[in-house]
ZADO-1210 file (C-alpha; in nm, 4 decimals, padded with zeros to 6 digits):
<atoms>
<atom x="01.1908" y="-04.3120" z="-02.2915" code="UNK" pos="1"/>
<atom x="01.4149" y="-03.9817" z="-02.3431" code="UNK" pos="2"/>
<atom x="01.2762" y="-03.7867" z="-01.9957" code="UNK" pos="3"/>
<atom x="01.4576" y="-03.4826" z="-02.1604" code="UNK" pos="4"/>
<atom x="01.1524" y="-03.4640" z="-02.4077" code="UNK" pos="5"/>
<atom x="00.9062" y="-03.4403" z="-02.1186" code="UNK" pos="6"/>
<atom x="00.6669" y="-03.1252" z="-02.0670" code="UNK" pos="7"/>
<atom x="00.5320" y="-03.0300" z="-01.7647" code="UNK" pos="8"/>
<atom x="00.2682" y="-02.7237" z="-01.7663" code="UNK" pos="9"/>
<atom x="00.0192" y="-02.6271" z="-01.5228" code="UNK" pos="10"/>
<atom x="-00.3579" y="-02.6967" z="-01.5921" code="UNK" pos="11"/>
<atom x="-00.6462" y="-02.4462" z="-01.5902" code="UNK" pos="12"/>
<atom x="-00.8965" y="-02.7213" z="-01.7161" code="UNK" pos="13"/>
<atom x="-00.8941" y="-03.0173" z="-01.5386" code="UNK" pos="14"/>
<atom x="-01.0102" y="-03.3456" z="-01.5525" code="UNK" pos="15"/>
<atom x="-01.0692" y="-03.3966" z="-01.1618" code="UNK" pos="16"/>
<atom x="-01.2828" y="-03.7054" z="-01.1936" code="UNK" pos="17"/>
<atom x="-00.9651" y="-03.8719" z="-01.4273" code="UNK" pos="18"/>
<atom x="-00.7294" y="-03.6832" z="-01.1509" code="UNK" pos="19"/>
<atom x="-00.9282" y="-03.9171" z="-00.9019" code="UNK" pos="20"/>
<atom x="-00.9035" y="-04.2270" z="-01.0773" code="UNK" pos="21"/>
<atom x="-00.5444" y="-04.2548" z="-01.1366" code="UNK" pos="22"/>
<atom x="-00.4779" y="-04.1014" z="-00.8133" code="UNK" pos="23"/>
<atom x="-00.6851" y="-04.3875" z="-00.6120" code="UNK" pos="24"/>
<atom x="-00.5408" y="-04.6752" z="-00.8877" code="UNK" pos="25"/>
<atom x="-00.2308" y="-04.5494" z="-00.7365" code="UNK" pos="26"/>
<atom x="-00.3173" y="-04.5175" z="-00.4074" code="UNK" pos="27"/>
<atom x="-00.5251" y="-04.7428" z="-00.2754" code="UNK" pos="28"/>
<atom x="-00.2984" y="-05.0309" z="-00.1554" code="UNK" pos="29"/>
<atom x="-00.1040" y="-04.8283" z="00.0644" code="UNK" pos="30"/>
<atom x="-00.4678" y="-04.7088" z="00.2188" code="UNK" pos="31"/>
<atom x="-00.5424" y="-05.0732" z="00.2743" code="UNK" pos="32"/>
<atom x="-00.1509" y="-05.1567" z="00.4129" code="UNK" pos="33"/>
<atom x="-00.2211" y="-04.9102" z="00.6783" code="UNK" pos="34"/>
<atom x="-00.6109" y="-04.9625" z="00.7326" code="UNK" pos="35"/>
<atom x="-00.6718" y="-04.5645" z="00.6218" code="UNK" pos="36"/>
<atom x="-00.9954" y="-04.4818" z="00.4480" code="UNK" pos="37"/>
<atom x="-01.0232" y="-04.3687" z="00.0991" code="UNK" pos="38"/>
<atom x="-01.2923" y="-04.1001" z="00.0783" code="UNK" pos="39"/>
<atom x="-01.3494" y="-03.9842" z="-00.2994" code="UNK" pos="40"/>
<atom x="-01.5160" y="-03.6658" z="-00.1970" code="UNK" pos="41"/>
<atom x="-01.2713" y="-03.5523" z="00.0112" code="UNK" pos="42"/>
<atom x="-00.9672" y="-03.6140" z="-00.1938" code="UNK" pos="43"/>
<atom x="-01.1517" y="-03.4454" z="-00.4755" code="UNK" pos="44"/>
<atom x="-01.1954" y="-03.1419" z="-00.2609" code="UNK" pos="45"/>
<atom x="-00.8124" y="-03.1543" z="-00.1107" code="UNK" pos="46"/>
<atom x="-00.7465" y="-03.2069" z="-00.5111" code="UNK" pos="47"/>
<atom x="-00.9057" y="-02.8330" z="-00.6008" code="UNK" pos="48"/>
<atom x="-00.7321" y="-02.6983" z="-00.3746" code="UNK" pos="49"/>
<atom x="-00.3764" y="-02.6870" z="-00.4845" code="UNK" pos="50"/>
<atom x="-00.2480" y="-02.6202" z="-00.8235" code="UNK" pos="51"/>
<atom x="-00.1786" y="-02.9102" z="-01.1023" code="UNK" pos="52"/>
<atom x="00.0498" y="-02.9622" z="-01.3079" code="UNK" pos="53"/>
<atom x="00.0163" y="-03.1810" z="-01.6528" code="UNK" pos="54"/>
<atom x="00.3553" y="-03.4451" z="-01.7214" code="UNK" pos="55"/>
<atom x="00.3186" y="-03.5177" z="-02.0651" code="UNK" pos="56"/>
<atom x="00.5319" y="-03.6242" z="-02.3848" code="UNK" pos="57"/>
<atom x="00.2769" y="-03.6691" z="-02.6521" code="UNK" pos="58"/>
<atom x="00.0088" y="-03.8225" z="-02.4194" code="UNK" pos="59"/>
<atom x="-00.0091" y="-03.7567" z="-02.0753" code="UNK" pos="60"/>
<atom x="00.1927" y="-03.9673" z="-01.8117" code="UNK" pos="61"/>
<atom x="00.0942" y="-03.8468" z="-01.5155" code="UNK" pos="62"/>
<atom x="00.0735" y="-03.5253" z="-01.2619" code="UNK" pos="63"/>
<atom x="00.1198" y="-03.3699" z="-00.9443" code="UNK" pos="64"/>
<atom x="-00.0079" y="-03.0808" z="-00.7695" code="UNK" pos="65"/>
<atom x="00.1601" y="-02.8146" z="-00.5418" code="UNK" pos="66"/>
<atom x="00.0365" y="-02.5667" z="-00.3219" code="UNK" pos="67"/>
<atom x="00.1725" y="-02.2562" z="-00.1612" code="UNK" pos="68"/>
<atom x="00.1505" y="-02.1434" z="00.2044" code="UNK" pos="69"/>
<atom x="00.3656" y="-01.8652" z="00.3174" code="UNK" pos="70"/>
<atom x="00.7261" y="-01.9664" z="00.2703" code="UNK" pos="71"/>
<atom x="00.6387" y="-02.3572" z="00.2335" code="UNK" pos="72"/>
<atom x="00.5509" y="-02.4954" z="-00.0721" code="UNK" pos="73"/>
<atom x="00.3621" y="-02.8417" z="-00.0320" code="UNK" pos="74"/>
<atom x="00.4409" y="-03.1127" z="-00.2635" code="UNK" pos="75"/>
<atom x="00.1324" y="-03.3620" z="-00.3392" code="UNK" pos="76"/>
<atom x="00.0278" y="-03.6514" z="-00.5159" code="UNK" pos="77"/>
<atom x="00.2644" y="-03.6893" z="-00.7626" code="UNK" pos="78"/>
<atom x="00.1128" y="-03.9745" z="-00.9653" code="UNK" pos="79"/>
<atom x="00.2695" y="-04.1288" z="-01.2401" code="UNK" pos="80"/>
<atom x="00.0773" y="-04.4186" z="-01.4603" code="UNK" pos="81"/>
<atom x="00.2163" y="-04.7575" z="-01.4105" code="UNK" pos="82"/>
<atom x="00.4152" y="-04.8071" z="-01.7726" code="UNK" pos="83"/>
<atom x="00.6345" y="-04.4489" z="-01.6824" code="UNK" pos="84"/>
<atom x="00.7304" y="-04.4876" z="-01.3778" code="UNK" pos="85"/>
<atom x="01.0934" y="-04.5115" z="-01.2701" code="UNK" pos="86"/>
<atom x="01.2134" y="-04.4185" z="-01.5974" code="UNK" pos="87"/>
<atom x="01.3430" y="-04.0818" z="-01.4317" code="UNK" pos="88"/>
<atom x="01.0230" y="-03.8793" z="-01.4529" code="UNK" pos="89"/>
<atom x="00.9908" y="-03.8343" z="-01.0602" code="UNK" pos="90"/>
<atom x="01.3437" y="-03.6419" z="-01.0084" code="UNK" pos="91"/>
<atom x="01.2351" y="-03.4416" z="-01.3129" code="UNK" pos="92"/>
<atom x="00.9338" y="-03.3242" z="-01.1027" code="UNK" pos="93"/>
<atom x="01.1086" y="-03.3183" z="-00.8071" code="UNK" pos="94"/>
<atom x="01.4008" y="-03.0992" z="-00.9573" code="UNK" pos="95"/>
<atom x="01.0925" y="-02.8824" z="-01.1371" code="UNK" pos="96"/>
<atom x="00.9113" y="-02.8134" z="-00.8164" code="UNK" pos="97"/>
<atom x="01.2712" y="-02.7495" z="-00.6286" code="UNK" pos="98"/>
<atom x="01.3055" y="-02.4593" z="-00.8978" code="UNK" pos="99"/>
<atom x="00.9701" y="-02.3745" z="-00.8574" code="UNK" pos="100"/>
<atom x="01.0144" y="-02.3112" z="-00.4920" code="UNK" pos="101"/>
<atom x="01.2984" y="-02.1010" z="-00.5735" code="UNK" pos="102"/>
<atom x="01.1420" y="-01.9050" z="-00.7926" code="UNK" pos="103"/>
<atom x="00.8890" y="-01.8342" z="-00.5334" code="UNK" pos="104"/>
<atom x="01.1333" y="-01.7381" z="-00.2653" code="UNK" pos="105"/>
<atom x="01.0118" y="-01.9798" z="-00.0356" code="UNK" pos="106"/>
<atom x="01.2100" y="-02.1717" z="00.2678" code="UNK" pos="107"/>
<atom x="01.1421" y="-02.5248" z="00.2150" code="UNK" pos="108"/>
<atom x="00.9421" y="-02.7690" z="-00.0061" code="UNK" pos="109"/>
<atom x="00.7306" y="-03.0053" z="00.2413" code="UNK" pos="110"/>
<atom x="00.5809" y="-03.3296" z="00.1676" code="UNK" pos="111"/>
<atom x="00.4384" y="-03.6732" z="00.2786" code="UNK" pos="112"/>
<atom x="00.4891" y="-04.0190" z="00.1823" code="UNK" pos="113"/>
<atom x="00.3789" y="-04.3759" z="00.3078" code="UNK" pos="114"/>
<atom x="00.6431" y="-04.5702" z="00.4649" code="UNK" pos="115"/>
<atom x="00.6547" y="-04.8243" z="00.2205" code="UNK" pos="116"/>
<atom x="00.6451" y="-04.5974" z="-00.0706" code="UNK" pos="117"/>
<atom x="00.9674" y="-04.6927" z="-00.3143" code="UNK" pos="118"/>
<atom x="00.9494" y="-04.3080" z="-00.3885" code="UNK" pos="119"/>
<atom x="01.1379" y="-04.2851" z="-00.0095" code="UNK" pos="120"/>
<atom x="01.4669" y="-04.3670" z="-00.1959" code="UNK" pos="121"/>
<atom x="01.4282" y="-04.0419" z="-00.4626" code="UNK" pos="122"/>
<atom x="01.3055" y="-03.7947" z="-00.2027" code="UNK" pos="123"/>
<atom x="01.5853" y="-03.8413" z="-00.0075" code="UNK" pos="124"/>
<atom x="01.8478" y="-03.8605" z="-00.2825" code="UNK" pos="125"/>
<atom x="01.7225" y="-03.5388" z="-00.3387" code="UNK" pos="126"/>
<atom x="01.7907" y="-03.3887" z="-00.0311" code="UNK" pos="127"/>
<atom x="01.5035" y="-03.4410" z="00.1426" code="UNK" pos="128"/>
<atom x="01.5126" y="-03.5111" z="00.5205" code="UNK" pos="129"/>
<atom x="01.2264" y="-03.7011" z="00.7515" code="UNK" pos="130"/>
<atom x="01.1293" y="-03.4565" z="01.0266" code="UNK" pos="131"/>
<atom x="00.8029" y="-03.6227" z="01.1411" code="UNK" pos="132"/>
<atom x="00.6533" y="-03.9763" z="01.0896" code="UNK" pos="133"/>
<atom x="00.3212" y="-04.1347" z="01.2015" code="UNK" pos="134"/>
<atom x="00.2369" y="-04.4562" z="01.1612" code="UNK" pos="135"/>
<atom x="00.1674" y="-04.4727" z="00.7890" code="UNK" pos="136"/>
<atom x="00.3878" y="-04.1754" z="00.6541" code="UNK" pos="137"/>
<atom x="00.6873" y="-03.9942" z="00.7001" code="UNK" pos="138"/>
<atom x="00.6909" y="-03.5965" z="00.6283" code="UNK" pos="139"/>
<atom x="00.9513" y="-03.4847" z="00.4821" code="UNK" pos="140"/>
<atom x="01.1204" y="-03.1390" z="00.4406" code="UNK" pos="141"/>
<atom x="01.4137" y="-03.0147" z="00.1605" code="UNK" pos="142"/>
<atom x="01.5558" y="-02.6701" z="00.2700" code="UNK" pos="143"/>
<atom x="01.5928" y="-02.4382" z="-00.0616" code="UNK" pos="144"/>
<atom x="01.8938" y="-02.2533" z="-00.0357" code="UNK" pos="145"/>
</atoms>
C-alpha cells in the first residue's frame, strides 16, 4: 500500500452507527483484558462529540476523531480496519493531527491508550510522553513546539 496516496478529510455526514461498529470490533478485547464495560450509547454520544475525520484511498480504511479544548487538542479513537493496519497509516494520522494542533496554536496534543495497545510503540516514537496511567491506560501528552 503507497500511504503517500492516502486522504484524510473531515466528515460532516457521518455514519455513527458504522463509526460504532468498527470502533467496538476494535475495541472490545482490550475492554474484556481489563474487565471495563462497553456501553454503545455512551460511546455513541462521546463519538458526536468531537470532530471525525475520514482515512481513505479509494475506500475507506479507517478514522479518528479529535476534539479541541482550550490549548489541548484530544486525540481519540483512531481506528484502523484490520487489513491496513501497520502499513504506516497511524504516523500519517499522528503527523496530520500534530500539524493540526499547530495550526490551531495549541500547547499539546493529549491522548489515551490501553496498556497493551501495540500503538504504545508509535505514540512514543512520535514524541509522545506517559504523564498519567491507571490501571488499563496510559495518557499520554506530545508538547507542540
Amino acid at each position: 500500500m503507497d500511504v503517500s496516496r492516502i486522504q484524510i478529510e473531515l466528515q460532516t455526514e457521518i455514519d455513527y452507527p458504522k463509526m460504532l461498529e468498527i470502533t467496538k470490533a476494535s475495541m472490545i478485547h482490550f475492554f474484556n483484558e481489563y474487565q471495563l464495560e462497553w456501553d454503545d450509547e455512551k460511546r455513541l454520544k462521546f463519538m458526536k462529540q468531537a470532530e471525525t475525520y475520514r482515512i481513505y484511498d479509494k475506500e475507506t480504511l479507517g478514522y479518528f476523531q479529535i476534539r479541541e479544548n482550550s490549548d489541548i487538542l484530544y486525540l481519540y479513537d483512531i481506528q484502523i480496519l484490520p487489513p491496513y493496519r501497520k502499513k504506516g497509516i497511524g504516523r500519517k494520522i499522528v503527523n496530520y493531527v500534530i500539524n493540526v494542533a499547530r495550526e490551531r496554536h495549541c500547547d499539546k496534543i493529549n491522548l489515551a491508550v490501553f496498556k497493551s495497545s501495540p500503538a504504545i510503540n508509535l505514540y512514543q516514537k512520535s514524541g509522545f510522553k506517559i504523564f498519567e496511567e491507571t490501571e488499563a491506560v496510559y495518557r499520554m501528552e506530545k508538547l507542540i513546539m
